[in-house]
FIKOLZA-1660 file (N, C-alpha, C; in steps of 0.1 Angstrom, whole numbers, plus 5000, padded with zeros to 4 digits):
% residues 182
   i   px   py   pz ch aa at
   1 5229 4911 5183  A  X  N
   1 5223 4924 5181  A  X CA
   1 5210 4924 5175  A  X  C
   2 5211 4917 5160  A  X  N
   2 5197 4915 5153  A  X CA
   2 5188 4909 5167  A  X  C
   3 5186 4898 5174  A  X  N
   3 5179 4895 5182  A  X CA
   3 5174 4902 5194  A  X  C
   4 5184 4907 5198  A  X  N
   4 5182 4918 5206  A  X CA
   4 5172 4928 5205  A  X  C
   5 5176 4934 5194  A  X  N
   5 5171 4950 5186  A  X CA
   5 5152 4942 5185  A  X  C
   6 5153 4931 5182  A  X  N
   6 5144 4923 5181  A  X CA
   6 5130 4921 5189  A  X  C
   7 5135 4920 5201  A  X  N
   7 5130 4915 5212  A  X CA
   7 5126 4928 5222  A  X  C
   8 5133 4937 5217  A  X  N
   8 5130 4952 5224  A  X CA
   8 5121 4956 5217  A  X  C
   9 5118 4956 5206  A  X  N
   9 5109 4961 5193  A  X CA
   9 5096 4956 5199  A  X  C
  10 5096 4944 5199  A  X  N
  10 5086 4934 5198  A  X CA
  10 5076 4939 5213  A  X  C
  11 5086 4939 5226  A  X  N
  11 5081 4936 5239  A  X CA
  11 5075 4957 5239  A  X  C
  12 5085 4962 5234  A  X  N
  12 5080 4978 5238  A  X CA
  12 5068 4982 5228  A  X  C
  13 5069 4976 5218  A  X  N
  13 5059 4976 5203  A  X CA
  13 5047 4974 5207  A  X  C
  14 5047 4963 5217  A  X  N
  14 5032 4956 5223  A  X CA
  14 5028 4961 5234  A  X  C
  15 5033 4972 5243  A  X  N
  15 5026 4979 5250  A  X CA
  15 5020 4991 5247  A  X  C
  16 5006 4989 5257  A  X  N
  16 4996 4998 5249  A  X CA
  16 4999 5010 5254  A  X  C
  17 5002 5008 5264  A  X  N
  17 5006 5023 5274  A  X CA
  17 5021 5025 5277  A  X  C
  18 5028 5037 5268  A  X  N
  18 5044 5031 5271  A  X CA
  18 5046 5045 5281  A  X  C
  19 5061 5047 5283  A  X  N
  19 5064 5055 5293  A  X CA
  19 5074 5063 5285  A  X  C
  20 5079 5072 5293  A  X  N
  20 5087 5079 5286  A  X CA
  20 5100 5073 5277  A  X  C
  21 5103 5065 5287  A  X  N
  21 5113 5059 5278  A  X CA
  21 5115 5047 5265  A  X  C
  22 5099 5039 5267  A  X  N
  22 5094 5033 5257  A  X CA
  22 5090 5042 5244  A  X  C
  23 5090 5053 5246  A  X  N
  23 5084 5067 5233  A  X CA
  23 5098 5063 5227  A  X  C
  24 5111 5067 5234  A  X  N
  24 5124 5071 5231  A  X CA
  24 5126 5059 5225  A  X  C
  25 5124 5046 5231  A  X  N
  25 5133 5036 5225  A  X CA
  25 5121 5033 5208  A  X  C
  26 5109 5033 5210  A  X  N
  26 5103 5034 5196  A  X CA
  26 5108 5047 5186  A  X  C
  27 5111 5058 5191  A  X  N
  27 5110 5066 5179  A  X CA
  27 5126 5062 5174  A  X  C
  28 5133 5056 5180  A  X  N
  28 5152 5050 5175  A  X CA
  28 5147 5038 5164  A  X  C
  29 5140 5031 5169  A  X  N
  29 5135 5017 5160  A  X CA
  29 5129 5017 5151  A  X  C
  30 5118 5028 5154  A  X  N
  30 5111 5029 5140  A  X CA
  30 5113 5029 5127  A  X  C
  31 5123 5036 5125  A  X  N
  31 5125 5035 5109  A  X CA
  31 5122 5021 5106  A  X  C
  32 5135 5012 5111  A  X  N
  32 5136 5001 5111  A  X CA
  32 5123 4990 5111  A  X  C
  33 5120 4992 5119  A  X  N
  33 5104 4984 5123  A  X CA
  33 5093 4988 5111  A  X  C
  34 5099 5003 5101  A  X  N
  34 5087 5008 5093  A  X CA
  34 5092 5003 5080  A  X  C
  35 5104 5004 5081  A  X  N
  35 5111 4997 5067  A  X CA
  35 5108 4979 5062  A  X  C
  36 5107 4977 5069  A  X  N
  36 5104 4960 5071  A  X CA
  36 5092 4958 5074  A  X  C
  37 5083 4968 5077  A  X  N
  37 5066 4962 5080  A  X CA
  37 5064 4951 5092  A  X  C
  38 5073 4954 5103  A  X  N
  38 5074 4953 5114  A  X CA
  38 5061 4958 5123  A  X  C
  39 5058 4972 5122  A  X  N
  39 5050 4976 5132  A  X CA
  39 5035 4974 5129  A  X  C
  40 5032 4977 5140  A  X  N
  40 5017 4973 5145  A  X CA
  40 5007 4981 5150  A  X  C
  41 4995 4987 5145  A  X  N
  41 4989 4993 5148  A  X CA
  41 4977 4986 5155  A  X  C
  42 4976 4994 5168  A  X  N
  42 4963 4993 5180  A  X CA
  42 4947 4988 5168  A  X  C
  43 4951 4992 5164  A  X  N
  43 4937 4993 5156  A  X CA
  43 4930 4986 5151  A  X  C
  44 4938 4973 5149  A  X  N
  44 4930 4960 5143  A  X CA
  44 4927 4956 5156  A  X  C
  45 4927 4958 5169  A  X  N
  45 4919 4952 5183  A  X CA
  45 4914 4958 5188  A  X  C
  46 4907 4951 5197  A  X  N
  46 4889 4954 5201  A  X CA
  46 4895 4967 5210  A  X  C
  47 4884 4974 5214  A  X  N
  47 4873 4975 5212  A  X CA
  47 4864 4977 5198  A  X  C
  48 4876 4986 5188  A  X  N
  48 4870 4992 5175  A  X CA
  48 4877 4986 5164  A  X  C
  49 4879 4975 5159  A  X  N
  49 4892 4971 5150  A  X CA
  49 4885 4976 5142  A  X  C
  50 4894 4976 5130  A  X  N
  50 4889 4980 5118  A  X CA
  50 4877 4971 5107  A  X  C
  51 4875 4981 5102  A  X  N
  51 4860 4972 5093  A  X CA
  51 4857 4979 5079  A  X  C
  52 4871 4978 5075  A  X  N
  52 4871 4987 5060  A  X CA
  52 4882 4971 5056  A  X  C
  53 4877 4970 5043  A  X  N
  53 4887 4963 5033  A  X CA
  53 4888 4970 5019  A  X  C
  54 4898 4974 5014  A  X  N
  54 4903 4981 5006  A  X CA
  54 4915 4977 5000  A  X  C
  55 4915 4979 4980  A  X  N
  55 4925 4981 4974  A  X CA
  55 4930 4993 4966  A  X  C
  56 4940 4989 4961  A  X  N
  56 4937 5000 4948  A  X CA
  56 4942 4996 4930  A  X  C
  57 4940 5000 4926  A  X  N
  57 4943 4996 4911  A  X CA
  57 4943 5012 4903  A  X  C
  58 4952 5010 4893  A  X  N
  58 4953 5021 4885  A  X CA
  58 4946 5018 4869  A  X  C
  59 4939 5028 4865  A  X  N
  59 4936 5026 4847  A  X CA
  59 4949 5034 4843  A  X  C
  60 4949 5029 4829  A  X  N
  60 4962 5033 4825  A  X CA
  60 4956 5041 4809  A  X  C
  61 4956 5052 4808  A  X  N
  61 4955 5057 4795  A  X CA
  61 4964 5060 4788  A  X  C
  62 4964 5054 4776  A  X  N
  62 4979 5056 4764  A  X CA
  62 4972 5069 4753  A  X  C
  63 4984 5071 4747  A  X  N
  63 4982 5086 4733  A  X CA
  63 4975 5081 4725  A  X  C
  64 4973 5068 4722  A  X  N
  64 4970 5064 4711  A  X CA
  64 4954 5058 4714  A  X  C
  65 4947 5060 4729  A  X  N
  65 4933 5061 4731  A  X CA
  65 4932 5050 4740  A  X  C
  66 4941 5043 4740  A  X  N
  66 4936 5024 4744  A  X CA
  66 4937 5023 4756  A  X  C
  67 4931 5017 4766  A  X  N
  67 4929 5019 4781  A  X CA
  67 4932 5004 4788  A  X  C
  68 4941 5001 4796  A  X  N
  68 4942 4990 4805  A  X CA
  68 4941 4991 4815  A  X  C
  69 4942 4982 4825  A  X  N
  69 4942 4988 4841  A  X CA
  69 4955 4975 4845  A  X  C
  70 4957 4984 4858  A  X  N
  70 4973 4978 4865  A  X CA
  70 4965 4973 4881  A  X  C
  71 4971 4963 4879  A  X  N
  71 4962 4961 4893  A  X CA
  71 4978 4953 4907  A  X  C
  72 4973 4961 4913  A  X  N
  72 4985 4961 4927  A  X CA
  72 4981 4943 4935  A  X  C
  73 4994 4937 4941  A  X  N
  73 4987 4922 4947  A  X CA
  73 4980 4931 4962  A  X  C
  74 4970 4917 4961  A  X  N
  74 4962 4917 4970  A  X CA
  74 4957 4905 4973  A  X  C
  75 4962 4903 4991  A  X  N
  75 4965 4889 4996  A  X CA
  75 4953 4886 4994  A  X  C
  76 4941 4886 4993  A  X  N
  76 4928 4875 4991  A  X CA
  76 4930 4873 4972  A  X  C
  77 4940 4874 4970  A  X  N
  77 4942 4865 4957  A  X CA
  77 4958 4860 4957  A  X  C
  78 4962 4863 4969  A  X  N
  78 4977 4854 4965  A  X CA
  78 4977 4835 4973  A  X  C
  79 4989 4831 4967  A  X  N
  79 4991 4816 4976  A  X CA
  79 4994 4823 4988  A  X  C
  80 4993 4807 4996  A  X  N
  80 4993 4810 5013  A  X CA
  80 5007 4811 5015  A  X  C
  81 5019 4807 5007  A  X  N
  81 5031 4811 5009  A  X CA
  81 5035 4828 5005  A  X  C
  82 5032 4830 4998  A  X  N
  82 5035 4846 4997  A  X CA
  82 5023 4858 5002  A  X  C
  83 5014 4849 5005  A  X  N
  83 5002 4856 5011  A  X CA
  83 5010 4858 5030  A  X  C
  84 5016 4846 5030  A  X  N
  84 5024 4846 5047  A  X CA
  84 5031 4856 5049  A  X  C
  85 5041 4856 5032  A  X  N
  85 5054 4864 5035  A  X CA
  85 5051 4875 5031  A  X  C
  86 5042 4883 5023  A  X  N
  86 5042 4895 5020  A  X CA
  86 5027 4902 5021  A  X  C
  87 5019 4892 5021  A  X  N
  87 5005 4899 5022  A  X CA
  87 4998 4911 5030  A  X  C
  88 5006 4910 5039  A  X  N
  88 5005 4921 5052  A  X CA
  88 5006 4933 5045  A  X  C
  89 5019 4932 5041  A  X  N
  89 5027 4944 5038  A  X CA
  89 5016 4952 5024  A  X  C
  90 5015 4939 5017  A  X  N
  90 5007 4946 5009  A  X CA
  90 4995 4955 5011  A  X  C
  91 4986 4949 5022  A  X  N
  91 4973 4955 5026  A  X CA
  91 4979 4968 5034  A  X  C
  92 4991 4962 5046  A  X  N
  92 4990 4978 5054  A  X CA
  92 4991 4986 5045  A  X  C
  93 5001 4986 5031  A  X  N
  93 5007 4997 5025  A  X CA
  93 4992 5002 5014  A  X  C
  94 4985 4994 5007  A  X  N
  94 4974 5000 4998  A  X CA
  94 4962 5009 5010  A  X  C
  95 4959 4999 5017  A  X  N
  95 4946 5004 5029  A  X CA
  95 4950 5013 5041  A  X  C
  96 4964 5013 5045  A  X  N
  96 4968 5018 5057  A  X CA
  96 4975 5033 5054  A  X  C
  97 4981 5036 5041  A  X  N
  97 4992 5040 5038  A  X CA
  97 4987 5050 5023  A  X  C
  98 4979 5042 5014  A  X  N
  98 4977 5051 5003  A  X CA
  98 4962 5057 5006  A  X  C
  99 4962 5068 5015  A  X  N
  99 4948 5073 5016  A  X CA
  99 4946 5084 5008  A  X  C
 100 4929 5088 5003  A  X  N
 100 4925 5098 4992  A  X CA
 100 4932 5112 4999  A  X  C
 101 4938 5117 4991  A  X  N
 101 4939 5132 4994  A  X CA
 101 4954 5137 5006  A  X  C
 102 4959 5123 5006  A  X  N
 102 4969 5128 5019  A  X CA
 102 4983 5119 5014  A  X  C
 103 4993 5121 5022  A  X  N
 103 5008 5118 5012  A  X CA
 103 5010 5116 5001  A  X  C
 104 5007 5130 4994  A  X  N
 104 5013 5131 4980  A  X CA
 104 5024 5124 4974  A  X  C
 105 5034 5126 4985  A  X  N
 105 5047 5120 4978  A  X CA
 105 5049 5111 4977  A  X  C
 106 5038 5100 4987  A  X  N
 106 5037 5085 4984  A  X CA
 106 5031 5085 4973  A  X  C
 107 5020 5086 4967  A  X  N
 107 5015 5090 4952  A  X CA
 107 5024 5091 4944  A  X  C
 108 5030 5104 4941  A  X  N
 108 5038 5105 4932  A  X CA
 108 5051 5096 4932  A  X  C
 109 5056 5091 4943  A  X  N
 109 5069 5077 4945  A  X CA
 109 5055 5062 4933  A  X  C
 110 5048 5059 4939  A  X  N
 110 5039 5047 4934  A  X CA
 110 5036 5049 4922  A  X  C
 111 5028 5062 4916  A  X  N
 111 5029 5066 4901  A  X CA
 111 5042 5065 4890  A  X  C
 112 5053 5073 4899  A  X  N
 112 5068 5066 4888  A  X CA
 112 5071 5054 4890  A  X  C
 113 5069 5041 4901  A  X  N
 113 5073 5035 4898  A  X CA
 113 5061 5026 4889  A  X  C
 114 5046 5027 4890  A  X  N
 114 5040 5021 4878  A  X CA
 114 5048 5025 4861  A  X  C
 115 5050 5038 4858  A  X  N
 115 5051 5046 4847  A  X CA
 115 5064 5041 4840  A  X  C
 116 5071 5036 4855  A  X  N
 116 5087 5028 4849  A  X CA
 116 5084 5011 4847  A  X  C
 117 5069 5006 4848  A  X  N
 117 5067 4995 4848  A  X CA
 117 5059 4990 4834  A  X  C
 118 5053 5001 4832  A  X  N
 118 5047 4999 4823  A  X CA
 118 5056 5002 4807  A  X  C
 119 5065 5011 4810  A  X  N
 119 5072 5016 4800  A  X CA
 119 5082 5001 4796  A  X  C
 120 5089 4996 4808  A  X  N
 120 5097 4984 4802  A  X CA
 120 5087 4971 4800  A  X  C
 121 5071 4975 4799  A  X  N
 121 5063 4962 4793  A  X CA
 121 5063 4966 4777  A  X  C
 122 5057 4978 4778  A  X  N
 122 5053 4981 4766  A  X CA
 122 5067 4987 4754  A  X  C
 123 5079 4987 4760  A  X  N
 123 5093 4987 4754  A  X CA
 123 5096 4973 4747  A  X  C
 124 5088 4965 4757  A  X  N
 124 5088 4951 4746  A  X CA
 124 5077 4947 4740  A  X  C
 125 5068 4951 4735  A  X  N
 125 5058 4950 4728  A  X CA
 125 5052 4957 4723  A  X  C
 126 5038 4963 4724  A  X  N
 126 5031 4968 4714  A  X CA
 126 5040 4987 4718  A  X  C
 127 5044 4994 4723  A  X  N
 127 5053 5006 4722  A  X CA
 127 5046 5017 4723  A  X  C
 128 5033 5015 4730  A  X  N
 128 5026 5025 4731  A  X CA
 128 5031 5035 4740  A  X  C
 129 5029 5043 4745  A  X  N
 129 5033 5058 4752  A  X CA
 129 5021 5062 4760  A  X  C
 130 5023 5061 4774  A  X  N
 130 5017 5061 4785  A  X CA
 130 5012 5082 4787  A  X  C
 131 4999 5082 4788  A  X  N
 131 4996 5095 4790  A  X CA
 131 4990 5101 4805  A  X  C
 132 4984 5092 4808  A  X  N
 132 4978 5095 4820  A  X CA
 132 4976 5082 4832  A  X  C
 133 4977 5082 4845  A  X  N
 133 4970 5070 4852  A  X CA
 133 4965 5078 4862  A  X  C
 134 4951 5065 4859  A  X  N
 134 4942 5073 4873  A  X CA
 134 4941 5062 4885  A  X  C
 135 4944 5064 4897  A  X  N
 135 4943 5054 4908  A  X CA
 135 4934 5054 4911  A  X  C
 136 4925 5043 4913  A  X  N
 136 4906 5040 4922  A  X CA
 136 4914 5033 4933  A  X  C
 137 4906 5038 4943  A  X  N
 137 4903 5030 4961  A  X CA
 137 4891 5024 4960  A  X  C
 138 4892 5011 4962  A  X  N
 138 4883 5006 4964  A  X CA
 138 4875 5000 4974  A  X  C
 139 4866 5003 4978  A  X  N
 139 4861 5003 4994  A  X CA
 139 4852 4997 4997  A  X  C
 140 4852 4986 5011  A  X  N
 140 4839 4977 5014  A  X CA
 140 4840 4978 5031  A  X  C
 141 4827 4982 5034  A  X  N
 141 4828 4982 5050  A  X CA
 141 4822 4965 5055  A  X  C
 142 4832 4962 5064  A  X  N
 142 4827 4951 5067  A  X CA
 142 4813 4951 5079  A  X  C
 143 4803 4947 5078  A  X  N
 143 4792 4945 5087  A  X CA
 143 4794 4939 5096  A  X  C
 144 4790 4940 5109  A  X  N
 144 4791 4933 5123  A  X CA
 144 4784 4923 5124  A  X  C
 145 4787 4908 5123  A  X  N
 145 4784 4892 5123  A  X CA
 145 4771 4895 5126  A  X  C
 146 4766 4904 5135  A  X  N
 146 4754 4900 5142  A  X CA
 146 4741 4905 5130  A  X  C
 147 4745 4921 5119  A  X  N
 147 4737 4922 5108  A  X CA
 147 4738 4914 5095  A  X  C
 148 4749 4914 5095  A  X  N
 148 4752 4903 5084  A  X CA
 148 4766 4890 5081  A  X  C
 149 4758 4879 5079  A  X  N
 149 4767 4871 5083  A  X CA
 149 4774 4866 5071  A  X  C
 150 4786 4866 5068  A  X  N
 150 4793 4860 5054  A  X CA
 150 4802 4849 5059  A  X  C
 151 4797 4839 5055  A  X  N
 151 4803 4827 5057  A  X CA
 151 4820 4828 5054  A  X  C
 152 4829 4822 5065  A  X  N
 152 4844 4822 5063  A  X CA
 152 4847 4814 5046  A  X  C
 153 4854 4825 5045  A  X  N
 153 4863 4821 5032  A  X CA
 153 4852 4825 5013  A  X  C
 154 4846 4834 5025  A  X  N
 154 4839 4841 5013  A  X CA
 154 4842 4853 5009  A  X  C
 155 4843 4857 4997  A  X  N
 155 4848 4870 5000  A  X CA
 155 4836 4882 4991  A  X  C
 156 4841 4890 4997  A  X  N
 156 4826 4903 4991  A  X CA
 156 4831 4907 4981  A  X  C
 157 4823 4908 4972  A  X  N
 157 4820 4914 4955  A  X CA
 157 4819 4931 4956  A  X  C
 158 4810 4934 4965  A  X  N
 158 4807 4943 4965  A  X CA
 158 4814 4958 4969  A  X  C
 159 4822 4965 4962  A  X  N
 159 4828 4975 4969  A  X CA
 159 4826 4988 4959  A  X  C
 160 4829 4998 4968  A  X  N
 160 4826 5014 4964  A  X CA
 160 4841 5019 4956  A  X  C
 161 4842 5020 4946  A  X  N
 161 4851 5025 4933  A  X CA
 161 4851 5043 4939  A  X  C
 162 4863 5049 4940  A  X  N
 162 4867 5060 4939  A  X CA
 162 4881 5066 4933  A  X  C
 163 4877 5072 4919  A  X  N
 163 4895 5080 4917  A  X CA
 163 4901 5086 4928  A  X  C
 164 4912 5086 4934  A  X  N
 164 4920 5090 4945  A  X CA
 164 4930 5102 4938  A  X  C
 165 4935 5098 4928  A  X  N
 165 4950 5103 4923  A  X CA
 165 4949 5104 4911  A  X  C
 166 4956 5114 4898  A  X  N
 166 4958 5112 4884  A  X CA
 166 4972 5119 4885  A  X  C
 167 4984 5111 4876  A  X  N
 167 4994 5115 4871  A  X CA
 167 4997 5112 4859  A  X  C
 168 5002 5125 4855  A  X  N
 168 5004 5127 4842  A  X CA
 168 5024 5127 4839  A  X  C
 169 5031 5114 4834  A  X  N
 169 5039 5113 4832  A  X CA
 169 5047 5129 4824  A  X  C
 170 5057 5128 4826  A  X  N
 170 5065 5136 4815  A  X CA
 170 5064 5129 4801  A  X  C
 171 5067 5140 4791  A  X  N
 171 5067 5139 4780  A  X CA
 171 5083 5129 4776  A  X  C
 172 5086 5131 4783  A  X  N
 172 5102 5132 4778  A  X CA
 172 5108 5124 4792  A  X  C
 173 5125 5116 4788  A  X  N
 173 5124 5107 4805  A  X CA
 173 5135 5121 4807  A  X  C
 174 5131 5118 4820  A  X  N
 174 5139 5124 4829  A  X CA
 174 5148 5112 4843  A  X  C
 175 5162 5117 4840  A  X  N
 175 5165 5107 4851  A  X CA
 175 5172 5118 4860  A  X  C
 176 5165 5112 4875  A  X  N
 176 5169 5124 4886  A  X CA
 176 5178 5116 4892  A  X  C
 177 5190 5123 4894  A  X  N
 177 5199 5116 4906  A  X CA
 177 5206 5129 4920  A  X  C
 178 5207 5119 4926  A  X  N
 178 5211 5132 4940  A  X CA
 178 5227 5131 4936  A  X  C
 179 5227 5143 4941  A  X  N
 179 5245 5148 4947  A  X CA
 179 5249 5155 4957  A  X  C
 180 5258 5156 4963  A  X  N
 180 5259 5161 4974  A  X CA
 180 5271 5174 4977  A  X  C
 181 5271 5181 4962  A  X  N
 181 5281 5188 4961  A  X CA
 181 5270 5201 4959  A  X  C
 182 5279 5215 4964  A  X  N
 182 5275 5227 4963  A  X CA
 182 5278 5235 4948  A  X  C
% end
């Protein structure tokens, strides 16, 4: 079945032009395909691929004034082994997924889970109390070989800093759980 489910994904995933029934068999698989960082967008091939590189990183403001920043992986600094296994995932999800001004709720999901990261750092050490984070996008358009040429395995310095997001933790924890009773 795994193989299967597999090979249908794969072969219907990679047509550019599907039919009605390739719609139906992607919109069943998707989750699936989106859960795992399976799918594939048109967009990294010609005619227009993309020519943005982008991260993001959060500053972290505590009560007590002191400022750090949190910084998300990003495959042009991981090894080639986890750069294989997870690197993707990481770029589609910061560059493809956390854009300025749109899916809040991904925002707000990414912000508690920093706010729950930082609390079990700082629970073992200095005990500071988290007041604010601000997320920057960080942005570099790539130039076309023909204006400028950057030699393979170089990577650009230069990118455009923008706040995207600020959340302001609760004062107090709150733990939310679902139920399914009236």
């Amino acid at each position: 079945m795994f193989l299967a489910l597999n090979i249908v994904m794969i072969v219907t995933g990679s047509l550019p032009d599907r039919s009605a029934v390739g719609e139906h068999i992607m919109r069943v698989i998707f989750p699936y395909q989106s859960f795992f960082g399976l799918d594939q967008m048109w967009s990294m091939f010609a005619p227009n691929p993309g020519s943005m590189n982008s991260y993001i990183d959060a500053q972290l403001l505590f009560k007590d004034g002191s400022i750090e920043k949190y910084t998300f992986p990003r495959p042009t600094q991981m090894d080639s082994m986890t750069k294989f296994l997870a690197g993707e995932r990481f770029r589609k999800y910061s560059q493809e997924n956390m854009l300025p001004l749109q899916r809040p709720e991904m925002w707000f999901d990414l912000s508690a889970y920093v706010a729950r990261e930082v609390d079990k750092i700082e629970a073992k050490g200095r005990r500071r109390v988290l007041d604010q984070i601000q997320f920057s996008k960080h942005t570099n358009f790539v130039q076309p070989p023909d204006k400028v040429f950057i030699p393979h395995g170089q990577l650009s310095t230069q990118y455009t800093a923008e706040v995207v997001f600020n959340y302001k933790p609760a004062d107090k924890k709150v733990r939310y759980e679902a139920t399914n009773s009236r």
